[in-house]
KOLDRENLUM-243804 format. One record per atom (N, C-alpha, C, CB): x, y, z. Coordinates in steps of 0.05 Angstrom, whole numbers, padded with zeros to 5 digits, always signed. Each point is the difference from the previous one (the first is absolute). Glycine has a CB too. Example, Ala and Ser with C-alpha at 12.3 -4.5 7.8 and 13.67 -1.06 7.14 Angstrom:
# residues 2
+00264-00114+00156 -00018+00024+00000 +00018+00024+00000 -00038-00023+00025 +00031+00044-00039 +00016+00024+00001 -00015+00022+00014 +00024-00013-00043 
This chain:
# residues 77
+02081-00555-00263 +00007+00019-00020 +00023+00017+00009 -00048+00001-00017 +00069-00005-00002 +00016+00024+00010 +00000+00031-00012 +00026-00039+00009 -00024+00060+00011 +00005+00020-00015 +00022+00006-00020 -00021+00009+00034 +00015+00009-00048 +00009+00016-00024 +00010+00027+00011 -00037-00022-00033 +00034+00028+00054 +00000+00031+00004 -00018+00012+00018 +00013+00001-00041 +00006+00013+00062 -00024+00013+00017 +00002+00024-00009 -00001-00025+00041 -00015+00043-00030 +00002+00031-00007 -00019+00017+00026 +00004-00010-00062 +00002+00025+00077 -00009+00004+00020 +00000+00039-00001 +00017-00057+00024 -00043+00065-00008 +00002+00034+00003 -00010+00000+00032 -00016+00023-00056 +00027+00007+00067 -00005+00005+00022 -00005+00033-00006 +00028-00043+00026 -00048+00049-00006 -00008+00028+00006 -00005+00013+00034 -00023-00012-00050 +00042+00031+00056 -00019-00003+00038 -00026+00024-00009 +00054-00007+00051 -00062-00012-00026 -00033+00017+00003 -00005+00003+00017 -00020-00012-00025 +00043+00011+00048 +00000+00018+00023 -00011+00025-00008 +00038-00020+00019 -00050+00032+00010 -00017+00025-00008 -00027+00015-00012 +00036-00009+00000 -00045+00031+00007 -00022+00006-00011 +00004+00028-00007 -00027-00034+00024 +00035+00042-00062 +00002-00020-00013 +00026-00027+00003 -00027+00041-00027 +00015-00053+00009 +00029-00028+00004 +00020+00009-00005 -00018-00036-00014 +00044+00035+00020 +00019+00010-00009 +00010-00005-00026 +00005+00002+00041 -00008-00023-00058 -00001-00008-00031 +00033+00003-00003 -00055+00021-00021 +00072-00018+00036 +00032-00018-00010 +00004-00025-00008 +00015+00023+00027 -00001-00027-00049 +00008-00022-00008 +00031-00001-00007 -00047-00005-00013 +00058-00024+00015 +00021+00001-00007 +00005+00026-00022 -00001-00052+00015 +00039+00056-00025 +00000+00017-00024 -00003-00012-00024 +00025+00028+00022 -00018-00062-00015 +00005-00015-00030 -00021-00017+00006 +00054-00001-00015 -00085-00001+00018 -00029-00009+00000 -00003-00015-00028 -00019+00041+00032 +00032-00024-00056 -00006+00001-00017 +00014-00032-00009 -00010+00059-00001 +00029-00056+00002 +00023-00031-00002 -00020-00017+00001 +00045+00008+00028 -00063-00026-00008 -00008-00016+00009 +00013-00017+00018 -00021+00009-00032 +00018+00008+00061 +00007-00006+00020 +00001-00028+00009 -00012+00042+00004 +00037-00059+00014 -00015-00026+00009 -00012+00007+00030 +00034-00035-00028 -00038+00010+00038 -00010-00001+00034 +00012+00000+00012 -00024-00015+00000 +00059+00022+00002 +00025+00010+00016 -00004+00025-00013 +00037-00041+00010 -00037+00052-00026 +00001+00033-00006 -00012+00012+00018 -00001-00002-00043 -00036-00002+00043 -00010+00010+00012 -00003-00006+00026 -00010+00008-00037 +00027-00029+00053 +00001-00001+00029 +00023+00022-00002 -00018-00054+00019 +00034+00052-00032 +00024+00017+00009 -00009+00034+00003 +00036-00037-00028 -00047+00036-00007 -00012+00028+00014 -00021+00014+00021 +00014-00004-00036 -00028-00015+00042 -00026+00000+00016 +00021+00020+00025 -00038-00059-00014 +00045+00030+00015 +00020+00011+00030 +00027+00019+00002 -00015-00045+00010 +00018+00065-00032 +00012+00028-00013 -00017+00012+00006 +00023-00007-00034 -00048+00004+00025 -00020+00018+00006 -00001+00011+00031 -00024-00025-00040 +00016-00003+00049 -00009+00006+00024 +00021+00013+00022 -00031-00038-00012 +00051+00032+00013 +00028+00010+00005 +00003+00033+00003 +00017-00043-00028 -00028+00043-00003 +00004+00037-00004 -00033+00014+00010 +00040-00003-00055 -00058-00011+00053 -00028+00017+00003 -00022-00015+00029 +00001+00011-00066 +00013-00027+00075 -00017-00020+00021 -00031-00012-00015 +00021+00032+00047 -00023-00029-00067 -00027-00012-00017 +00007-00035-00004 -00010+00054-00032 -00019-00057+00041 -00001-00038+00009 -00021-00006-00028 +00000-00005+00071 -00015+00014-00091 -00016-00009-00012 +00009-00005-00020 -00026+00016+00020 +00022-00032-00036 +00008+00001-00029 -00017-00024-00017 +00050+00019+00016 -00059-00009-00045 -00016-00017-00017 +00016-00011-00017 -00035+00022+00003 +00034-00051+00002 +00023-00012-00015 -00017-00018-00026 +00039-00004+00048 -00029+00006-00071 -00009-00018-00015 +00034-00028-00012 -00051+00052-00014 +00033-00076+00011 +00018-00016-00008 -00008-00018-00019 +00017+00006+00039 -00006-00006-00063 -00007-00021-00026 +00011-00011-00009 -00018+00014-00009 +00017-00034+00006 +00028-00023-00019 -00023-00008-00020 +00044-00029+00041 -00024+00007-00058 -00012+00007-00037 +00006-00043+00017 +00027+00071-00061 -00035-00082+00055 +00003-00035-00010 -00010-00006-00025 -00008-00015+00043 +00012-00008-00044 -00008-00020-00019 -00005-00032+00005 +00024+00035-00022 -00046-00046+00013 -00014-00019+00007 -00002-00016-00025 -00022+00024+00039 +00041-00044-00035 +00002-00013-00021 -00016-00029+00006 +00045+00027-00013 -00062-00038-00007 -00020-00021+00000 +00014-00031+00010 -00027+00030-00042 +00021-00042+00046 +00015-00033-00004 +00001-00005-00032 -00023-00025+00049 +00044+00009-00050 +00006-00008-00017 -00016-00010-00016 +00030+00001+00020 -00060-00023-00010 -00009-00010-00010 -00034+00014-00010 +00041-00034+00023 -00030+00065-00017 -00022+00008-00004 +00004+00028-00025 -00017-00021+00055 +00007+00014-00080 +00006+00022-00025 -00018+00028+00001 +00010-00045-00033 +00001+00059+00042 -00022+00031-00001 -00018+00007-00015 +00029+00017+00011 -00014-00041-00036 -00018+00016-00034 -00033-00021+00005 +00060+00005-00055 -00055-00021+00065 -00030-00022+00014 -00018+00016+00020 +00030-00047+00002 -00024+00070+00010 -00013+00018+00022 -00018+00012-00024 +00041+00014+00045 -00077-00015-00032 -00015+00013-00017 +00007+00033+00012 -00041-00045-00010 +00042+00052-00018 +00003+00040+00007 +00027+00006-00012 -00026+00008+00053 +00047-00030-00048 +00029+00013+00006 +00004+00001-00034 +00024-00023+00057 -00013+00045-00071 +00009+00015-00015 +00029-00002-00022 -00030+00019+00038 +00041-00024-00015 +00032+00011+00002 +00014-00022+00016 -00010+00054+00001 
């Protein structure tokens, strides 16, 4: 399957409490060079090693040819 799109967030949680910085543009939907790049901005400016990374890409899974979706008991659509 190939992706469609990744979309990735980072938070550090260095600390008690965690320190909770994130990139400024989080919001965009970061890739997995963003947040190495910033990880290591971070760490640069604050020596904090922790960070909660989340990572999601979107695919699609397309059937064989010889197999019709509308024949799947359940399938709808």
């Amino acid at each position: 399957m190939e992706s469609l799109g990744v979309r990735a967030h980072v938070e550090c949680v260095s600390g008690s409490p965690p320190c909770g910085a994130e990139p400024p543009d989080a919001t965009k939907g970061l890739t997995p060079d963003d947040i190495e790049a910033w990880a290591e901005y971070h760490f640069r400016r604050t020596g904090h090693r922790r960070y909660e990374r989340f990572i999601c890409d979107t695919v699609q899974w397309d059937p064989p040819a010889d197999v019709d979706p509308l024949t799947i008991n359940g399938v709808t659509t």
